[in-house]
PDBQT receptor file of N, H, CA, C and O in Angstrom, charges set to zero:
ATOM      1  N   UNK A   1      98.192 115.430  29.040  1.00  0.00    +0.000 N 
ATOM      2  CA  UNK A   1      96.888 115.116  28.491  1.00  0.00    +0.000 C 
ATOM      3  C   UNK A   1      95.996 114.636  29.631  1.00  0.00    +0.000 C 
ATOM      4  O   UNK A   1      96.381 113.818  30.467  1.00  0.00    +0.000 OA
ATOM      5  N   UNK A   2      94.755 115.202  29.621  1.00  0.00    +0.000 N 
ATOM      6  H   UNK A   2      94.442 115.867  28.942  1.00  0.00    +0.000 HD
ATOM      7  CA  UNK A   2      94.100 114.322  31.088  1.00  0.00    +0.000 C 
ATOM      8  C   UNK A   2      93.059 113.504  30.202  1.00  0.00    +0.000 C 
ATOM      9  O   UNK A   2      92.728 113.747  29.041  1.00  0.00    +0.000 OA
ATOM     10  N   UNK A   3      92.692 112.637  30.903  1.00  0.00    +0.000 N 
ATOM     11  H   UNK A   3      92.961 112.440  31.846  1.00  0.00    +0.000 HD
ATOM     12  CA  UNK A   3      92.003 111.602  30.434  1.00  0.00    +0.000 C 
ATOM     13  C   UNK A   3      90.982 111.283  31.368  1.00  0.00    +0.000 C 
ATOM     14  O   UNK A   3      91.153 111.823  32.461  1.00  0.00    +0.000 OA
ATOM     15  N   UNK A   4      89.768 110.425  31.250  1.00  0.00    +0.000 N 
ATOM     16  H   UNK A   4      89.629 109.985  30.363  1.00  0.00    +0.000 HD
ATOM     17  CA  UNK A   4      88.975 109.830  32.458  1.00  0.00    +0.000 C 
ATOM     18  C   UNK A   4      88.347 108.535  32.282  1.00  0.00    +0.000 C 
ATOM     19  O   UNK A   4      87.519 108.090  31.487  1.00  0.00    +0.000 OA
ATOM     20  N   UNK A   5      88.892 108.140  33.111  1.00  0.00    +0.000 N 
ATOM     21  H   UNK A   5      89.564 108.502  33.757  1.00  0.00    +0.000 HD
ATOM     22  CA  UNK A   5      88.385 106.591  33.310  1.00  0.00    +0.000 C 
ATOM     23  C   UNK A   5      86.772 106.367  33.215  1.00  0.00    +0.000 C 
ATOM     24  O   UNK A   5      85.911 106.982  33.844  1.00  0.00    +0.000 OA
ATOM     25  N   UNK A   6      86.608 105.416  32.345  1.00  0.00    +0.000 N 
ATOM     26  H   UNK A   6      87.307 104.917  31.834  1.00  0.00    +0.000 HD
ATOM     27  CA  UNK A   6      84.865 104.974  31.622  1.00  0.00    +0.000 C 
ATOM     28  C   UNK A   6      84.040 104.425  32.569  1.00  0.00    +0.000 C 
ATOM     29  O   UNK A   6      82.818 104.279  32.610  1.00  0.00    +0.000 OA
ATOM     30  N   UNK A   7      85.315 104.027  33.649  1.00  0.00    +0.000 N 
ATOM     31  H   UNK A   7      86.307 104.145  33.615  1.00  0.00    +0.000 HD
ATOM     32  CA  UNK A   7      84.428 102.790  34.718  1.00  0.00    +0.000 C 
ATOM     33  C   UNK A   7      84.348 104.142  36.172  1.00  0.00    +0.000 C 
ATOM     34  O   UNK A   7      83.194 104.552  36.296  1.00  0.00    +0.000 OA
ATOM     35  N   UNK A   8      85.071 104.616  36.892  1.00  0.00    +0.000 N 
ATOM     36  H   UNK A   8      86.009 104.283  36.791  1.00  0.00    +0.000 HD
ATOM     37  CA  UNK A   8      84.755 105.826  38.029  1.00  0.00    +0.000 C 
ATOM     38  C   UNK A   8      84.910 106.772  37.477  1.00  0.00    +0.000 C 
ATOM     39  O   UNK A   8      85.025 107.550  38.424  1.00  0.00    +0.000 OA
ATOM     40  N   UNK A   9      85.035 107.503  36.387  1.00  0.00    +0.000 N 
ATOM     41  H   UNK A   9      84.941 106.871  35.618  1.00  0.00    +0.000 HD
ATOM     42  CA  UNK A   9      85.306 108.615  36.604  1.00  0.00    +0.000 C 
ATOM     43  C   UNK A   9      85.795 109.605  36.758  1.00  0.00    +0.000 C 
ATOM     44  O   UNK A   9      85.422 110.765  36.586  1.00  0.00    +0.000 OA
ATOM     45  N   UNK A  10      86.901 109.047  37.186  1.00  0.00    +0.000 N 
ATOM     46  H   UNK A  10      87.205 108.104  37.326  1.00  0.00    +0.000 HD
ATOM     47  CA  UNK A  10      88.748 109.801  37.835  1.00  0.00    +0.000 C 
ATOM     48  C   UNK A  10      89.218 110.323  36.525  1.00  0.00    +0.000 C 
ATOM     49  O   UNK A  10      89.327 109.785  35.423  1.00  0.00    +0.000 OA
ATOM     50  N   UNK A  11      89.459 111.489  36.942  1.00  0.00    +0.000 N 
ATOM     51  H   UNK A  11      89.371 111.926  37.837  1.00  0.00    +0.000 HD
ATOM     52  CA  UNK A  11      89.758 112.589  35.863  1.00  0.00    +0.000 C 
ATOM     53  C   UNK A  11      91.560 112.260  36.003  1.00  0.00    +0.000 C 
ATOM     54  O   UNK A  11      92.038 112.823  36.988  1.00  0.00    +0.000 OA
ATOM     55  N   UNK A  12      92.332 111.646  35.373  1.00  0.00    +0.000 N 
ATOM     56  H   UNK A  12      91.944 111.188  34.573  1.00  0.00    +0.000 HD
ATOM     57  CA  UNK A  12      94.115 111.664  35.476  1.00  0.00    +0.000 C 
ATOM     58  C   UNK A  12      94.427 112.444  34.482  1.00  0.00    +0.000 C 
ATOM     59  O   UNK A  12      93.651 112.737  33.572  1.00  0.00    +0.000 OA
ATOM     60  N   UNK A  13      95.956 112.956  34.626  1.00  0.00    +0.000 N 
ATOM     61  H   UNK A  13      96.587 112.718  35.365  1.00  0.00    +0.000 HD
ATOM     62  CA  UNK A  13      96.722 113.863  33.868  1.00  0.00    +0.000 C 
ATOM     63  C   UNK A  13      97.824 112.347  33.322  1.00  0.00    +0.000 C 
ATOM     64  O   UNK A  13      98.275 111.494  34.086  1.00  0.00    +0.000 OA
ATOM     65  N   UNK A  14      97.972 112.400  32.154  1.00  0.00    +0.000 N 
ATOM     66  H   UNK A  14      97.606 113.093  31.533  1.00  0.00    +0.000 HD
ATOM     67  CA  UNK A  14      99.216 111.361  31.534  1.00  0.00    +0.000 C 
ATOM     68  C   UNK A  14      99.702 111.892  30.482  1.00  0.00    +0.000 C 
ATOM     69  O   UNK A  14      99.043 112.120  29.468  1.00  0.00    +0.000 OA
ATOM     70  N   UNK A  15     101.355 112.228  30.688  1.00  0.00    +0.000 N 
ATOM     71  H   UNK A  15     101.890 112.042  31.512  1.00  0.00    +0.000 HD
ATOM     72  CA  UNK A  15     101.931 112.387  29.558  1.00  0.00    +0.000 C 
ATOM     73  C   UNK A  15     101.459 112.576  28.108  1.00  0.00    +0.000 C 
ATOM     74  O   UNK A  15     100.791 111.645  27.659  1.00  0.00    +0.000 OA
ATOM     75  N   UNK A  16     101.656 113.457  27.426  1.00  0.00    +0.000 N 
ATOM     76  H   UNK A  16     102.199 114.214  27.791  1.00  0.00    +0.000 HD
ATOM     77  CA  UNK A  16     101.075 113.979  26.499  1.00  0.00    +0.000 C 
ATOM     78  C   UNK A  16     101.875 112.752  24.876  1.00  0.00    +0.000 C 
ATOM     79  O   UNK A  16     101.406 112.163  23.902  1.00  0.00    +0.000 OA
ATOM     80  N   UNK A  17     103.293 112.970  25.517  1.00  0.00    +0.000 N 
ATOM     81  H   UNK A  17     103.674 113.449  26.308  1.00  0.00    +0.000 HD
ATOM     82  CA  UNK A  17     104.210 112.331  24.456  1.00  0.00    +0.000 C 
ATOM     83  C   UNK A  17     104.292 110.964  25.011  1.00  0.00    +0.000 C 
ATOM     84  O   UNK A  17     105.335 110.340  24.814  1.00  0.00    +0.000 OA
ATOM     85  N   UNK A  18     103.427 110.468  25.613  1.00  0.00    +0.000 N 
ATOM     86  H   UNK A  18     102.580 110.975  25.773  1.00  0.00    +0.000 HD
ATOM     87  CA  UNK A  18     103.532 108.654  25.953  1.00  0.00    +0.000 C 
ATOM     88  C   UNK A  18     102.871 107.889  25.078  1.00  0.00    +0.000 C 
ATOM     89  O   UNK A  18     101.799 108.217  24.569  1.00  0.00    +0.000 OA
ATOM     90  N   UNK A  19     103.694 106.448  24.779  1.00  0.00    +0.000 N 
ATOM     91  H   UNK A  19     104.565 106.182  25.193  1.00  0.00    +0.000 HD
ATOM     92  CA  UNK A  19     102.547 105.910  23.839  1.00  0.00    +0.000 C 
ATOM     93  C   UNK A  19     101.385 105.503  24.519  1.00  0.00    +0.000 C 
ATOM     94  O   UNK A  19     100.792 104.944  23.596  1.00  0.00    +0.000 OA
ATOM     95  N   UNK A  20     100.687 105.406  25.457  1.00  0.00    +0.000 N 
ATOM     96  H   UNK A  20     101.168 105.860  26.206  1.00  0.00    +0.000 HD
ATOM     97  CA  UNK A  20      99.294 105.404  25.841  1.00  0.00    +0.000 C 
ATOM     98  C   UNK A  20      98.232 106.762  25.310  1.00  0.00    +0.000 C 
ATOM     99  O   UNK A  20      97.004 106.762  25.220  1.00  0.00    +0.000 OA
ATOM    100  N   UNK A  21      98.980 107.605  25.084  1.00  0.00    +0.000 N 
ATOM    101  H   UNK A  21      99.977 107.604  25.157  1.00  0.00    +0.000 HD
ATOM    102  CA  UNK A  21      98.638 109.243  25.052  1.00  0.00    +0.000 C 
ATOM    103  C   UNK A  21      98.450 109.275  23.534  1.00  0.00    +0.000 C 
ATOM    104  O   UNK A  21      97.627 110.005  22.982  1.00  0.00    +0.000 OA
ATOM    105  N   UNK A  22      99.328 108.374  22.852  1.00  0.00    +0.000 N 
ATOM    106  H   UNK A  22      99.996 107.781  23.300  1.00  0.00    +0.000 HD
ATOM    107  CA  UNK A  22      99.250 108.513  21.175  1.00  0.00    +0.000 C 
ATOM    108  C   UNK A  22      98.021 107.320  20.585  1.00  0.00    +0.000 C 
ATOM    109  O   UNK A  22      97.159 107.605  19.754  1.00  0.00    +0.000 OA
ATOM    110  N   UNK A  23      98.125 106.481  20.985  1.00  0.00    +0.000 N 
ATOM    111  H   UNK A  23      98.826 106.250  21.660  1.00  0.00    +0.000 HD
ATOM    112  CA  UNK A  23      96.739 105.746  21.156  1.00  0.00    +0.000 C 
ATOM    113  C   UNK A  23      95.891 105.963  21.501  1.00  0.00    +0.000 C 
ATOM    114  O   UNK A  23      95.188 105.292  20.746  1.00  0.00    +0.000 OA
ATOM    115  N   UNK A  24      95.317 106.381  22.069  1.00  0.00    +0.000 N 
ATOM    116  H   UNK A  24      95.888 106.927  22.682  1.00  0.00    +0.000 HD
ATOM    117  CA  UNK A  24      93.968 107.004  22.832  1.00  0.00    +0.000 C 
ATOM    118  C   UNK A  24      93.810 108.229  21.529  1.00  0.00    +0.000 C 
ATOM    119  O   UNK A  24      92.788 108.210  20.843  1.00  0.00    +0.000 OA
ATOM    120  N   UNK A  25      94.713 109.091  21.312  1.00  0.00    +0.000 N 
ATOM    121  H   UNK A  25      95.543 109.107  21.869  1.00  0.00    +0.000 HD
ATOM    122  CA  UNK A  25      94.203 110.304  20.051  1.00  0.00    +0.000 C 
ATOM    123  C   UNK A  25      94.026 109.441  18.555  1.00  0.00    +0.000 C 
ATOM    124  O   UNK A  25      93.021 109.837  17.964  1.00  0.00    +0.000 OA
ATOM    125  N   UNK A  26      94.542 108.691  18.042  1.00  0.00    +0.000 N 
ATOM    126  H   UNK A  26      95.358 108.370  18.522  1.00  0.00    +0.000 HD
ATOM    127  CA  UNK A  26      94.857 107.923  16.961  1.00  0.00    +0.000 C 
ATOM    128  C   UNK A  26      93.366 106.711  16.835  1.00  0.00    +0.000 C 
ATOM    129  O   UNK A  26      92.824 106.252  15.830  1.00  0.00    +0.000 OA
ATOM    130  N   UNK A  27      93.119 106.534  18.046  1.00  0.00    +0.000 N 
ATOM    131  H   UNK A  27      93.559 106.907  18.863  1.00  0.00    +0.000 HD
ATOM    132  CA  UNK A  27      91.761 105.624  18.216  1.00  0.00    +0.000 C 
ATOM    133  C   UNK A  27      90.804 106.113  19.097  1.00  0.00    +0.000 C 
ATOM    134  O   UNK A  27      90.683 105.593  20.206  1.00  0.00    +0.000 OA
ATOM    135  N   UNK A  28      89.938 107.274  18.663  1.00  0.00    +0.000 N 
ATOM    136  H   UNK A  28      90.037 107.697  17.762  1.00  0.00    +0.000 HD
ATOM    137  CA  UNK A  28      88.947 108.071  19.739  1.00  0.00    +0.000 C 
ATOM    138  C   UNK A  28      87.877 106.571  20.345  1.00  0.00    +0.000 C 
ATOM    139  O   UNK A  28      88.101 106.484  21.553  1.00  0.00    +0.000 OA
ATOM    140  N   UNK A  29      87.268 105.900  20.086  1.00  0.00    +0.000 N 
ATOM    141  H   UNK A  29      87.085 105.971  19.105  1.00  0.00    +0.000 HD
ATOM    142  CA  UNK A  29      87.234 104.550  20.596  1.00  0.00    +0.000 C 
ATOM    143  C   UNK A  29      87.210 103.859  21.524  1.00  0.00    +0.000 C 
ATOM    144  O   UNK A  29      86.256 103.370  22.129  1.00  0.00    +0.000 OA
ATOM    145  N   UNK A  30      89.082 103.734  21.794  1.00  0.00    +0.000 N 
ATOM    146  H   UNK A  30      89.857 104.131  21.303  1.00  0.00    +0.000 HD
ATOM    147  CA  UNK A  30      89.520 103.169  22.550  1.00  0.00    +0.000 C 
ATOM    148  C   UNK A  30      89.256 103.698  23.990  1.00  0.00    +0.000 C 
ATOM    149  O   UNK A  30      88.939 104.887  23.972  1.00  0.00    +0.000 OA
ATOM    150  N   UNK A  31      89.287 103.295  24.894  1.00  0.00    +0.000 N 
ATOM    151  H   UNK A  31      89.544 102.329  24.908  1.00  0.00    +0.000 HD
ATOM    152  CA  UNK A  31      89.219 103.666  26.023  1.00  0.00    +0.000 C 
ATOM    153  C   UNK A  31      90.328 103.738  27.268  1.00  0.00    +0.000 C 
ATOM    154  O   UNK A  31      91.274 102.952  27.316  1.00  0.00    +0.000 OA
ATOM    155  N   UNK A  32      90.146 104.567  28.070  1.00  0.00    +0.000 N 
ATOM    156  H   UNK A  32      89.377 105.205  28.031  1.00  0.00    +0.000 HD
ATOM    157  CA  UNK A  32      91.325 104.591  29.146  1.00  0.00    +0.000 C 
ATOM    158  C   UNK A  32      90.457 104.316  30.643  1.00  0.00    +0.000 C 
ATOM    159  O   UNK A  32      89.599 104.841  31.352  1.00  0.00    +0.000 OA
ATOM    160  N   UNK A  33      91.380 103.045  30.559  1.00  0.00    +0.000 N 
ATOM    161  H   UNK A  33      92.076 102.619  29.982  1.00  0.00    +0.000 HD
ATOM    162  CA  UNK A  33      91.288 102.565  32.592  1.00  0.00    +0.000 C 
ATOM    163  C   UNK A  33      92.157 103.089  33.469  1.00  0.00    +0.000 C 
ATOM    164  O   UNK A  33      93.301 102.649  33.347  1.00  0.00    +0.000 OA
ATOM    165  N   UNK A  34      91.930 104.176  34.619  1.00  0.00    +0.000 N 
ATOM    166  H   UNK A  34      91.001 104.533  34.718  1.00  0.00    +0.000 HD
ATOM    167  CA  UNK A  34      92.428 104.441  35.602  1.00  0.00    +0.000 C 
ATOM    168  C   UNK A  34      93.537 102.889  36.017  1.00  0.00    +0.000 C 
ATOM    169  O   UNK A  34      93.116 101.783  35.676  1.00  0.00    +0.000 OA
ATOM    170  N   UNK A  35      94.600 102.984  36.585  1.00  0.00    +0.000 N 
ATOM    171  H   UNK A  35      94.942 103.882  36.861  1.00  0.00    +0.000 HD
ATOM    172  CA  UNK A  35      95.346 101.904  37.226  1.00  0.00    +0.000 C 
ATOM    173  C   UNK A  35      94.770 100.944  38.285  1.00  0.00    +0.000 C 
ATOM    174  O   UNK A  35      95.168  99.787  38.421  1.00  0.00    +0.000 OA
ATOM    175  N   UNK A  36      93.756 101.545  39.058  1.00  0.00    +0.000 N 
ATOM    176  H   UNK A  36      93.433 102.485  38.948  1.00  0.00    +0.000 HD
ATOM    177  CA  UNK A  36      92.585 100.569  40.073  1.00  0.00    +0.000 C 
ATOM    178  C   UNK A  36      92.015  99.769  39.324  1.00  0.00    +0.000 C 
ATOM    179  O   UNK A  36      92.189  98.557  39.453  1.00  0.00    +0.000 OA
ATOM    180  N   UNK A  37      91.331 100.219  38.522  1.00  0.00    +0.000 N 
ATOM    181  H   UNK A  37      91.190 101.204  38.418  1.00  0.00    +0.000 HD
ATOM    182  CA  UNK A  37      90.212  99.695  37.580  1.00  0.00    +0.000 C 
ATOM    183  C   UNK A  37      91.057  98.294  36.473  1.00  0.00    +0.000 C 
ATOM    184  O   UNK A  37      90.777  97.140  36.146  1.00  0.00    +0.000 OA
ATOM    185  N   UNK A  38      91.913  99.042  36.282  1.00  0.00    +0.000 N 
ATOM    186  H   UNK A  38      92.140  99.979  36.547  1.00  0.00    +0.000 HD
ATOM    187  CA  UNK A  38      92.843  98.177  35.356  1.00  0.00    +0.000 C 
ATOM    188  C   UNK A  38      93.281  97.107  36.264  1.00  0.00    +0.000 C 
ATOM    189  O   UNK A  38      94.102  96.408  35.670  1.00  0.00    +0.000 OA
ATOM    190  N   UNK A  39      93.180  96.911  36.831  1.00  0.00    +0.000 N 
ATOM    191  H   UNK A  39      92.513  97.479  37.314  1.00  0.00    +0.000 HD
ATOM    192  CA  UNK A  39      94.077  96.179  38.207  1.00  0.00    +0.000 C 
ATOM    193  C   UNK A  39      92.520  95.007  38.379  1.00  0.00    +0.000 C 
ATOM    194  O   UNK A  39      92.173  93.931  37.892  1.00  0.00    +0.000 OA
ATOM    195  N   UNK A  40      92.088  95.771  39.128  1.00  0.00    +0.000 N 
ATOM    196  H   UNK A  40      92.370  96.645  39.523  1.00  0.00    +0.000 HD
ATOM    197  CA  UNK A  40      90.679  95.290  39.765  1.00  0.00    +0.000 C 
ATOM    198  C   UNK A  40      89.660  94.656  38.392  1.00  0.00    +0.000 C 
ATOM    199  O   UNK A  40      88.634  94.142  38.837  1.00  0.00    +0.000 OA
ATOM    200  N   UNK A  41      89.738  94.613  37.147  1.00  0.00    +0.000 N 
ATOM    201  H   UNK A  41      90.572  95.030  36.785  1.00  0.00    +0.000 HD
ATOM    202  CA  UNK A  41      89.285  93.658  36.116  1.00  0.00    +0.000 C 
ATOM    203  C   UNK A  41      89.815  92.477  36.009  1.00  0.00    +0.000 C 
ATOM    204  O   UNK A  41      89.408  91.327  36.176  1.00  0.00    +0.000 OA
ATOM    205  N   UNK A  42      91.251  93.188  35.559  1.00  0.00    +0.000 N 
ATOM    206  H   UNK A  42      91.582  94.122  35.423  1.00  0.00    +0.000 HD
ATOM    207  CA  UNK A  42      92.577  91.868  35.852  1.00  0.00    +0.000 C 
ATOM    208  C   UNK A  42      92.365  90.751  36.693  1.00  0.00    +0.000 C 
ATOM    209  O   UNK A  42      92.442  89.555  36.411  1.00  0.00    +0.000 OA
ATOM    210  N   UNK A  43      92.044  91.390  37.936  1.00  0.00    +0.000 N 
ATOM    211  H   UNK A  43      91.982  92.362  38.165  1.00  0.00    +0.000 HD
ATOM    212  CA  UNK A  43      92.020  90.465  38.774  1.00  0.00    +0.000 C 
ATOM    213  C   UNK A  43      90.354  89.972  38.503  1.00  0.00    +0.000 C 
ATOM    214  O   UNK A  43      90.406  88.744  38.561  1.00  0.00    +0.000 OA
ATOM    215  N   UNK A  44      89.537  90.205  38.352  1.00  0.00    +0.000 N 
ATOM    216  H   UNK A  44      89.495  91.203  38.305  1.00  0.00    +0.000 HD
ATOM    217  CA  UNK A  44      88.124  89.329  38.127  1.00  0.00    +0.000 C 
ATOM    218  C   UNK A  44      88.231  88.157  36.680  1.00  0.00    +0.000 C 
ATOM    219  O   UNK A  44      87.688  87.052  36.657  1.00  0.00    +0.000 OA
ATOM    220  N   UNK A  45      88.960  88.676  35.708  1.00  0.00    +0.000 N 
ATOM    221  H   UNK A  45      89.402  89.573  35.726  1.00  0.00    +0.000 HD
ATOM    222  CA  UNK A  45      89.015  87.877  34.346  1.00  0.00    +0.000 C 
ATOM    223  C   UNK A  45      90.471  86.885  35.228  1.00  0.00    +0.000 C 
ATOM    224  O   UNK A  45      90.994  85.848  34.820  1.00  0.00    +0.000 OA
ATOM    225  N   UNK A  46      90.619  87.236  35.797  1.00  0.00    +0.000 N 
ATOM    226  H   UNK A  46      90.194  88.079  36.129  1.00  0.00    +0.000 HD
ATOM    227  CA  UNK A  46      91.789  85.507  36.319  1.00  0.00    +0.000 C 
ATOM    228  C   UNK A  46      91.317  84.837  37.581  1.00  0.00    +0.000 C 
ATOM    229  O   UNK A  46      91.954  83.991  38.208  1.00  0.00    +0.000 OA
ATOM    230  N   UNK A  47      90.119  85.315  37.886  1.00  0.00    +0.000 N 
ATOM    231  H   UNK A  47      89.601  86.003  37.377  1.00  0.00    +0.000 HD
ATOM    232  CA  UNK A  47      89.331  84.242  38.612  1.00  0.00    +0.000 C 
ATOM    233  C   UNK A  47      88.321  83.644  38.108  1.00  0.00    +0.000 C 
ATOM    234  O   UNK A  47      87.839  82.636  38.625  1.00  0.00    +0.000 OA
ATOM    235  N   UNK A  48      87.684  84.412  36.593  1.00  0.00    +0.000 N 
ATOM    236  H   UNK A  48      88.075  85.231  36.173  1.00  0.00    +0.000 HD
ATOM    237  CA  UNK A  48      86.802  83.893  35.849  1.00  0.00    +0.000 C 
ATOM    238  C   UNK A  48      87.246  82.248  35.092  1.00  0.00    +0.000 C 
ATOM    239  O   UNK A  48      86.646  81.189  34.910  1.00  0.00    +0.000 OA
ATOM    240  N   UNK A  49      88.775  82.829  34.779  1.00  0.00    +0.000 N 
ATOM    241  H   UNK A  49      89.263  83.689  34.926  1.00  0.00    +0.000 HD
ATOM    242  CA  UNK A  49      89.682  81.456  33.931  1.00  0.00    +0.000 C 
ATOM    243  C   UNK A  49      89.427  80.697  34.559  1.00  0.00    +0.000 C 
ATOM    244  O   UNK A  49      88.865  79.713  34.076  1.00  0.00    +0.000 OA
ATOM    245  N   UNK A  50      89.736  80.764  36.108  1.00  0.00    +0.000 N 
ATOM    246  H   UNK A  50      90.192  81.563  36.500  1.00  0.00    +0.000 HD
ATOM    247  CA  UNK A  50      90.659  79.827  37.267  1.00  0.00    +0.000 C 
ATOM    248  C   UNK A  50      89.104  78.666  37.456  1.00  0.00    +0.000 C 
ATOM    249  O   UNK A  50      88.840  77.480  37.648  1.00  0.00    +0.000 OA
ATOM    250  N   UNK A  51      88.540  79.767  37.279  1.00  0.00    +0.000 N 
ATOM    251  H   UNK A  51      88.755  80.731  37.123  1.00  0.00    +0.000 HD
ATOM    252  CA  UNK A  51      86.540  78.628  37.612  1.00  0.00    +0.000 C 
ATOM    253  C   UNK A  51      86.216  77.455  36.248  1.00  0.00    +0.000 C 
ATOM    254  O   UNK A  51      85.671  76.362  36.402  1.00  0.00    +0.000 OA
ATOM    255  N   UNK A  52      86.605  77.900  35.215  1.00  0.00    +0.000 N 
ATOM    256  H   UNK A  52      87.048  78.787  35.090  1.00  0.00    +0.000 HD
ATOM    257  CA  UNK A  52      86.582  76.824  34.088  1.00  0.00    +0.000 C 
ATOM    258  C   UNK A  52      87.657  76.010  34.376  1.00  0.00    +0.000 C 
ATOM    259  O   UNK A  52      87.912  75.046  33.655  1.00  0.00    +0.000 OA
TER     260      UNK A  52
């Protein structure tokens, strides 16, 4: 299944039969983060905590 990340762009190929792959069809909605992006939020929302 290819998919593309909401935040760059990056067109990825992921398993068709993965549960990330069955979520994303089941919730048109939802959205898919490339692994950078997913990473690189992560890391801004635990420096956002760390400041309160």
């Amino acid at each position: 299944m290819r998919v593309k990340c909401v935040l760059c762009d990056n067109v990825e190929k992921i398993e068709s039969f993965s549960l990330e792959a069955k979520q994303l069809r089941k919730r048109r909605k939802q959205t898919y983060l490339c692994p950078n992006c997913y990473e690189r939020i992560g890391k801004q929302i635990v420096e956002k905590k760390s400041r309160n």
